[in-house]
MARBA-102775 format. One line per field, with one value per residue (C-alpha): residue in one letter; x, y, z. Coordinates in steps of 0.05 Angstrom, whole numbers, plus 5000, padded with zeros to 4 digits. Example, Ala and Ser with C-alpha at 12.3 -4.5 7.8 and 13.67 -1.06 7.14 Angstrom:
<rs>
residu	c(a / s)
xx	c(5246 / 5273)
yy	c(4910 / 4979)
zz	c(5156 / 5143)
</rs>
This chain:
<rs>
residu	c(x / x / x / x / x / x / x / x / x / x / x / x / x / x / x / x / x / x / x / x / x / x / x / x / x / x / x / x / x / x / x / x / x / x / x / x / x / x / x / x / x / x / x / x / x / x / x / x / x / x / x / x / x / x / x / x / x / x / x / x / x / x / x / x / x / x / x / x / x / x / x / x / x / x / x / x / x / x / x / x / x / x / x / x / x / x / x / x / x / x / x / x / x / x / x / x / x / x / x / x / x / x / x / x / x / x / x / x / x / x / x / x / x / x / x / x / x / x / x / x / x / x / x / x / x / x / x / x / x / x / x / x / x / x / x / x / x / x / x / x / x / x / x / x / x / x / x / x / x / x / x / x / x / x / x / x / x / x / x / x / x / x / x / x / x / x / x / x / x / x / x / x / x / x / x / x / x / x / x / x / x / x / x / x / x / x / x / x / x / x / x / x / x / x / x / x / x / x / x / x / x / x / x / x / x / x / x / x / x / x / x / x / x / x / x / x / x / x / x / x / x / x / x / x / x / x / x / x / x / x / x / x / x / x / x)
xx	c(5505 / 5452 / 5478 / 5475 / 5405 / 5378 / 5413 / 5377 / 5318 / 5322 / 5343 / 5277 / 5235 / 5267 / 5229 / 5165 / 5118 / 5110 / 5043 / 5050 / 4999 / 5028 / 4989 / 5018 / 4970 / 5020 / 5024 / 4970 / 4982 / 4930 / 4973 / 4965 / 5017 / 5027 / 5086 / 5110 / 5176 / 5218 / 5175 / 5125 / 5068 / 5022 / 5016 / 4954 / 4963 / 4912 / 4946 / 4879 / 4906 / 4862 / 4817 / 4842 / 4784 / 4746 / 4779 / 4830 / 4783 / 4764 / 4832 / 4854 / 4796 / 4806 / 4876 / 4873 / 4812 / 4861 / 4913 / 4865 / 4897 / 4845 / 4854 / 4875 / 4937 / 4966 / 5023 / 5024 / 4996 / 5046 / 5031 / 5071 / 5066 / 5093 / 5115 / 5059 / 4994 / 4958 / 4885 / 4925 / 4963 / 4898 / 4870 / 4925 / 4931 / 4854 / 4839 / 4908 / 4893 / 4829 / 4860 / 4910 / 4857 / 4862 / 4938 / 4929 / 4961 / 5018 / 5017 / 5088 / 5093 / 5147 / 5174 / 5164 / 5224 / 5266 / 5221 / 5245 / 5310 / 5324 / 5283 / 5334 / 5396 / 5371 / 5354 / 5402 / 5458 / 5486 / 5503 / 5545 / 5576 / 5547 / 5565 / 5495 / 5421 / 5373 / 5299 / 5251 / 5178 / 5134 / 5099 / 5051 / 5067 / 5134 / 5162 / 5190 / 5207 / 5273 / 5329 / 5395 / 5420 / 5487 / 5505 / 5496 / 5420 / 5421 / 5398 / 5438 / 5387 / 5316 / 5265 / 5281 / 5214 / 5251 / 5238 / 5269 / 5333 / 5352 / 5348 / 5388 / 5448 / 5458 / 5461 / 5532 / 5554 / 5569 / 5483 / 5446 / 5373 / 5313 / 5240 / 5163 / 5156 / 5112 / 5166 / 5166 / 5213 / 5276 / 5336 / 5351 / 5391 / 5343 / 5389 / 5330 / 5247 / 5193 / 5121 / 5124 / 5077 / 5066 / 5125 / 5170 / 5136 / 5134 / 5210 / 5220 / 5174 / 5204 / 5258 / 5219 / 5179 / 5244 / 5264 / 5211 / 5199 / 5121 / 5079 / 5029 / 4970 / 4932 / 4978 / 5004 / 4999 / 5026 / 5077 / 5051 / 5110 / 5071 / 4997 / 4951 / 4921 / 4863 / 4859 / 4824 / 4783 / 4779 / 4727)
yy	c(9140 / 9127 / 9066 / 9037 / 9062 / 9022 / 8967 / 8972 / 8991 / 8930 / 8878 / 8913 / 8895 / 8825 / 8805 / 8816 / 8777 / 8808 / 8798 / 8828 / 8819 / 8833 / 8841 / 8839 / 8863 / 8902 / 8848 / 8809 / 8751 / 8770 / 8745 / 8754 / 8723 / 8733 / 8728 / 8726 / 8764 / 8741 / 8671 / 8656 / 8624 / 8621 / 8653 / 8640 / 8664 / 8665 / 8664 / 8679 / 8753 / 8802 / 8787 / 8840 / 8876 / 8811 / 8766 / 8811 / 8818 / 8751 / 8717 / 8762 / 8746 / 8668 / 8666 / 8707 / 8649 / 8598 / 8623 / 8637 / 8709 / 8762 / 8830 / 8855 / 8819 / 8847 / 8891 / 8920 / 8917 / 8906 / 8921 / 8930 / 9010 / 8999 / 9004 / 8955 / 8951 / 9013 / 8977 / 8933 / 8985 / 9017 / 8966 / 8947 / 9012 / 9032 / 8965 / 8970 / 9042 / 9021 / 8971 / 9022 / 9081 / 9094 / 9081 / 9023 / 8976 / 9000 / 9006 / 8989 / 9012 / 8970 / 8982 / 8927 / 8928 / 8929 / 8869 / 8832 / 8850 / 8832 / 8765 / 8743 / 8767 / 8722 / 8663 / 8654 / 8716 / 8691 / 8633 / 8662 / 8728 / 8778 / 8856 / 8882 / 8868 / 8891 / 8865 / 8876 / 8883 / 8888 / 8951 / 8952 / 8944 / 8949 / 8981 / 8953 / 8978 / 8966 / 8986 / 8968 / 8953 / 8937 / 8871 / 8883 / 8908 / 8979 / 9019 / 9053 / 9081 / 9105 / 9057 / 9073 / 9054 / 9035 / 8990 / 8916 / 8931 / 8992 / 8953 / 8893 / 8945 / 8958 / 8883 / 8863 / 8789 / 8798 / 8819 / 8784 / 8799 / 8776 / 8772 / 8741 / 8673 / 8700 / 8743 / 8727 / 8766 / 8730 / 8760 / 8783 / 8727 / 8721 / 8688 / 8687 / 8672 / 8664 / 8692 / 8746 / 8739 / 8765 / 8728 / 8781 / 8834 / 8806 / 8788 / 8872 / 8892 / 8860 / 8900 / 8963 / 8947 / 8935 / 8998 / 9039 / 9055 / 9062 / 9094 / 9152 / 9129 / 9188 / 9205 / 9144 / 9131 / 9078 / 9091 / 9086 / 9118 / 9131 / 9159 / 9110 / 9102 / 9078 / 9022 / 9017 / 8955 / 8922 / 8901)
zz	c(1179 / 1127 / 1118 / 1187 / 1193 / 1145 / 1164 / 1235 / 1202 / 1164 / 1234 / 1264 / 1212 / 1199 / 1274 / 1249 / 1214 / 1152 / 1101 / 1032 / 0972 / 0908 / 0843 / 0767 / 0725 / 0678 / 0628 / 0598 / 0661 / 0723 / 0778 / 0860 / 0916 / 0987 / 1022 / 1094 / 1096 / 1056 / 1027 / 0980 / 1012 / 0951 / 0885 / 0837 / 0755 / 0711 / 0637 / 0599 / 0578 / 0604 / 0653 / 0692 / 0710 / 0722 / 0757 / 0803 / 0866 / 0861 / 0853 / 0915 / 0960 / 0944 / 0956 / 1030 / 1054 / 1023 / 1077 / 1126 / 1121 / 1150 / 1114 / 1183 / 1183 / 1119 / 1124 / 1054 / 0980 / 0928 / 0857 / 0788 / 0776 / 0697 / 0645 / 0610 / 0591 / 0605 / 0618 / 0668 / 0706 / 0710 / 0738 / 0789 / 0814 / 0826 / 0858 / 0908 / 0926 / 0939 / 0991 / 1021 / 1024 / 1104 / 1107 / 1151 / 1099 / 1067 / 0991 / 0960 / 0886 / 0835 / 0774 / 0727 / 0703 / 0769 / 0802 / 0740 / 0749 / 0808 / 0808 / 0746 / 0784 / 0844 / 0813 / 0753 / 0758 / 0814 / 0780 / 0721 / 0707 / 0667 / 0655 / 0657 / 0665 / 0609 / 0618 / 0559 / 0551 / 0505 / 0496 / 0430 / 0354 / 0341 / 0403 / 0469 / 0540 / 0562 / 0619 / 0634 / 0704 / 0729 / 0757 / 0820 / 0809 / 0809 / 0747 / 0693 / 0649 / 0655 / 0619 / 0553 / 0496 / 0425 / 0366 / 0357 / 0316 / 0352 / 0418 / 0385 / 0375 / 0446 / 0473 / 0487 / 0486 / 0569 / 0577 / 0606 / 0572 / 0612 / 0582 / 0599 / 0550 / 0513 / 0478 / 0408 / 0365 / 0334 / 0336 / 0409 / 0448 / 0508 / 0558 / 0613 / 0606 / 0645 / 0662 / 0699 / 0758 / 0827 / 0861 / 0815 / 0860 / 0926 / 0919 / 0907 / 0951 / 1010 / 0999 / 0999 / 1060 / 1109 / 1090 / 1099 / 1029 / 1025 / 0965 / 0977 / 0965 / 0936 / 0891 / 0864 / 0784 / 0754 / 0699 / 0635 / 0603 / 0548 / 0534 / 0517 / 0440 / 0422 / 0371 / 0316 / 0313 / 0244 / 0206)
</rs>
């Protein structure tokens, strides 16, 4: 029963024009996209790491009059809720609630880790056969963020936070292990790279949307997994 509801759920919502901005701001990339449905129209990255806070309402604004997308016409707000950079998240989330505020545009949260999950078992899984998905990110010092997911998507741990060699011990020959470029540790077979950028969570939050699945906008908080630190700047 559950089963064929979302399926109808999902044929209703496949009719409609559908207009999602997504945001990464979990990593050090500040990335926007917007889709329609199911497709890409534009995406625009700025690789400068952090420039967050700066550059996020602008890139947004720029990239709706590039389209010629009134903010009328948007469906939903996409943004990476974490794990990653807590300044980032931060960011994300306060200027995407701001967006969503009056519930007239949806606001879709996604886990980091998921949207890059699923965007590697869409574009290269498919291709070969591997026993389990395990993306990695990297969280601050020593310590990464990780999960493993099956091969079909679908999660088999939480988001687990864990140094470089005990993360090594886990990864199987049959993983594949997906990770942003800019991951430099040797050691861990990376079998999949690239930047991660809005398109990872437009591609999830499709998904989310045709189903319904929305975020509450008051009490959304991105997921910082851990609390934040302050570091000491040197001298």
């Amino acid at each position: 029963m559950i089963k064929n509801k979302e399926q109808n759920i999902k044929k209703q919502k496949r009719n409609e024009n559908i207009y999602i901005l997504s945001i990464e701001t979990s990593s050090s990339n500040c990335s926007v996209a917007i889709s329609e449905n199911n497709v890409i129209l534009s995406e625009y990255t700025i690789f400068k790491p952090n420039v967050h806070d700066r550059l996020l309402a602008n890139l947004s604004k720029q990239i709706l009059a590039d389209l010629q997308i009134p903010i009328s016409k948007l469906n939903a707000v996409a943004v990476s809720s974490g794990p990653g950079s807590f300044t980032g998240l931060r960011v994300g989330a306060s200027f995407s609630k701001g967006f969503c505020y009056d519930d007239s545009i949806k606001l879709i949260a996604v886990p980091t880790l998921s949207a890059i999950a699923l965007f590697a078992k869409k574009d290269y899984y498919e291709s070969l056969k591997y026993d389990r998905i395990i993306p990695i990110v990297k969280s601050h010092q020593d310590l990464y963020y990780y999960q493993i997911f099956d091969n079909t998507g679908e999660k088999i741990t939480e988001i687990i936070i864990d140094n470089f060699s005990n993360i090594n011990k886990i990864i199987n020959k049959n993983d594949l292990t997906v990770a942003s470029n800019n991951f430099k540790e040797k050691g861990i077979n990376i079998e999949y790279l690239n930047k991660l950028n809005a398109t990872f969570i437009a591609k999830y939050a499709y998904q989310k949307y045709i189903l319904n699945k929305f975020t509450d906008t008051n009490s959304f908080e991105p997921l910082y997994v851990q609390e934040f630190k302050i570091r000491d700047k040197k001298k």
